[in-house]
C-alpha positions, 0 to 999 in steps of 0.5 A: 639532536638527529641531523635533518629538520628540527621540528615536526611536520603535520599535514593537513587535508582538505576537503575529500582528502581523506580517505573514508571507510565504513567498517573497513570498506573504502568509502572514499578516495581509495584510487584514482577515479574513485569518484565512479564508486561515488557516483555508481555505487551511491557512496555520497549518499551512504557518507550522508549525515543524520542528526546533529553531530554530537560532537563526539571524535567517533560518530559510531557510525562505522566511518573512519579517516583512514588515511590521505588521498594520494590520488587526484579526487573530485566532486564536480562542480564543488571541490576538487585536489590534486592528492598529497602524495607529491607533497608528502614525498616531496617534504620527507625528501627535501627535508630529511623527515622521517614518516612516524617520527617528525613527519606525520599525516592527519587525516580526518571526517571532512564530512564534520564540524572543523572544531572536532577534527581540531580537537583531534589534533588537539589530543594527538600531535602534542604525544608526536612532538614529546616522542619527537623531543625525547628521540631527537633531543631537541627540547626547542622542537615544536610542530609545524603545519602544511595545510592545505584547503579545509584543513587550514581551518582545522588547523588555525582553530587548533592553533587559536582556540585550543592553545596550539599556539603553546606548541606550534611554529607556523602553519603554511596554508595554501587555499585555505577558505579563511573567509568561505568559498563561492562554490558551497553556498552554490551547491547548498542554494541549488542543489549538487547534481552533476551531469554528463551531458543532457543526463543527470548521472546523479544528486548528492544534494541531500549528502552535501547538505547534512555535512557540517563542513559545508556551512562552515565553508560558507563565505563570511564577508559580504557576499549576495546581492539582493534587491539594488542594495548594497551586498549582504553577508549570509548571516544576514539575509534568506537564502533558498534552502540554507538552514539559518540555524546551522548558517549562525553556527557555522558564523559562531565557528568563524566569530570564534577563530577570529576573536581568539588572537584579541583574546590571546593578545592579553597572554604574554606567553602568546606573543612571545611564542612568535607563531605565524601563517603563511598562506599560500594563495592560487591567482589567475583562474575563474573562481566563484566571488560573489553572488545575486539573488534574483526571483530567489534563485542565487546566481553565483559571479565571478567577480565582486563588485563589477571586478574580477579579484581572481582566485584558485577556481574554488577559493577566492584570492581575498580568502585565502589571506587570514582575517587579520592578516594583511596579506603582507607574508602571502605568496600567490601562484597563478595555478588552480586549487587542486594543483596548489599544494604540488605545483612545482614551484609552489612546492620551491616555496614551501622548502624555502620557508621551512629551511628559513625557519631555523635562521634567527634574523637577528644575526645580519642586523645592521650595527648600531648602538643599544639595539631599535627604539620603540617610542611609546605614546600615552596621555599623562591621564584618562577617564575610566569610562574610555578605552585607553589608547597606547601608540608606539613606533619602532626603529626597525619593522617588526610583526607587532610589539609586545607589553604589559600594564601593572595598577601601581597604586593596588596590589596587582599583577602585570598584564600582558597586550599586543600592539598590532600595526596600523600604517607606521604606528602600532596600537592597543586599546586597553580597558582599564578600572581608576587607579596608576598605572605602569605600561611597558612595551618592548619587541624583538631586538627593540629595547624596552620602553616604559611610562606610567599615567592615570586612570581616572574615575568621574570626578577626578579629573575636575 
């Protein structure tokens, strides 16, 4: 294997970081203070959406991705990044990458549903990680994400939902909108129109509304007050000017991504692969947490609930951590959104994860005897018309353990499950058909641990 970093590093943009053409002319993003081509030229307007988006990697509308925006870049008011140049520089330097051999940038149509540029993804960077593997010869190379913004959702669908987890280590996000940001359903409730002063410069409201994107930006959780009740999702309620159609597609984007690990869980090969996130979360600065409506009009808040929990000024802190993940391997930065990915000591962390991924942490284990214990807990029967339960614990923390489950008493093959922890205890639900069964869970530097029990139909147990 070439002497530098193993694996192959891929950047992923945010939101307007990608530079835009149509038909070779810059569109978007080509210089600093770009945004002025925006603003004068009308070019927001000209990168306006019509119709629904087909799904087709080429609209045929003559706009390409053409590359990162090196440059800090800001639509007022609603997003804002802080260029990539840095980033990339300071990647190719710190870790002796090589641009177009294990070092690549992939830009794309922000304007676009997430599951297009994911699908991109899809197609290019297993060809990059095969020329990789053949000029390096390292056969155990596999692809490493640095998203930042947007671009972690393009990237945790890819990973998720078109099997990226086959070929991908870890991606480490910062800012990464995993449950929506406060500024996209304001601009999208009262309109973009940025001012200087008392004089309205221009209205990008209609631009911004045919962007895809923009929905799928929208927060999931619990988000609007309404009415002196408790606070409602997006999904759940009217808002002025939102699409309830385009609302419920976007909610599908999200309800995708996050069911995809449950259904991964049951591919034996999917926990062995060990992927992971690490998100990278920006603290300390007014940011957009929730919302009331009142005399329909939405009137953003900087706090949830009576409390400010803080964020990057665009995404709020509790968003930046993926659902179903406990925050518990996130770092946080007291810096703003467009500064997350290149502030000096945000980039120092970055270079520590990415050196620590060859270290295999098994080598500095305490000394004793037969490696960690898992204690498997099972009842002796269940009934068929109930899940069932499977607990366990182990000696030693681990992310999650893994196992399979094999009917004994019919021809069958084993199946594959992850327990995932809750406190102490690690727990699976399995649904299960009559019949006697052998379960076995075992975890990194865990031995291995088995039982069997019955599954029993109505009657049976009587």
């Amino acid at each position: 294997m070439a002497d530098g970093f193993g694996d192959v590093v891929v950047v992923l943009p945010g939101l307007i970081g990608s530079v835009l053409t149509k038909d070779g002319k810059p569109l978007w993003g080509t210089s600093p203070g770009a945004l002025w081509g925006t603003v004068v030229g009308q070019n927001l307007e000209r990168l306006r959406l019509t119709g629904e988006d087909n799904g087709d990697e080429d609209l045929g509308d003559g706009i390409v991705a053409a590359g990162l925006v090196p440059n800090p870049e800001i639509i007022p008011r609603l997003w804002k990044q802080g260029g990539y140049s840095r980033l990339g520089v300071d990647l190719v330097s710190r870790l002796g990458l090589t641009r177009g051999e294990n070092y690549f940038e992939f830009p794309y149509d922000w304007r676009r549903d997430n599951r297009v540029s994911a699908r991109k993804l899809a197609r290019v960077a297993p060809q990059w990680l095969a020329k990789w593997k053949a000029s390096s010869g390292n056969e155990n190379a596999k692809i490493v994400l640095v998203s930042h913004s947007m671009g972690g959702l393009v990237g945790r669908y890819f990973m998720e939902c078109l099997e990226g987890w086959k070929i991908v280590r870890t991606m480490v996000s910062f800012g990464t909108p995993y449950r929506g940001a406060g500024n996209a359903v304001d601009f999208l409730c009262n309109g973009f129109t940025w001012k200087v002063g008392p004089v309205s410069a221009f209205d990008g409201t209609d631009a911004l509304r045919s962007f895809d994107s923009a929905y799928q930006l929208l927060p999931v959780y619990p988000f609007v007050e309404h009415g002196g009740t408790e606070l409602a999702r997006i999904s759940e309620i009217a808002l002025p000017h939102l699409d309830a159609a385009r609302v419920l597609k976007a909610k599908a984007f999200h309800d995708e991504m996050q069911g995809a690990p449950k259904s991964n869980g049951g591919i034996p090969a999917y926990a062995a692969a060990g992927m992971s996130i690490r998100p990278v979360v920006g603290t300390n600065q007014p940011t957009k947490q929730s919302a009331t409506l009142k005399d329909e009009v939405l009137i953003p808040m900087q706090a949830y609930e009576g409390e400010d929990l803080g964020g990057d000024g665009t995404v709020p802190r509790i968003s930046a951590i993926p659902i179903g993940d406990n925050g518990a391997s996130a770092a946080y930065f007291a810096t703003s959104h467009s500064a997350l990915q290149s502030v000096p000591a945000a980039l120092d962390h970055l270079r520590g994860v990415m050196t620590g991924i060859g270290i295999d942490l098994d080598r500095f284990r305490s000394g004793h005897a037969g490696g960690g214990r898992i204690g498997l807990s099972l009842q002796d029967a269940y009934p068929a018309d109930e899940p069932v339960l499977l607990e366990a614990t182990a000696s030693e923390y681990t992310q999650f353990l893994s196992g399979t489950v094999q009917r004994l008493d019919a021809p069958a093959e084993p199946e594959g499950f992850v327990l995932r922890p809750r406190d102490d205890t690690y727990r699976v639900e399995l649904a299960l058909s009559p019949g006697l069964y052998r379960a076995s869970v075992t975890g990194k530097g865990l031995e291995a641990v088995e039982d069997i029990f019955l599954v029993l139909g109505p009657g049976e147990g009587a």
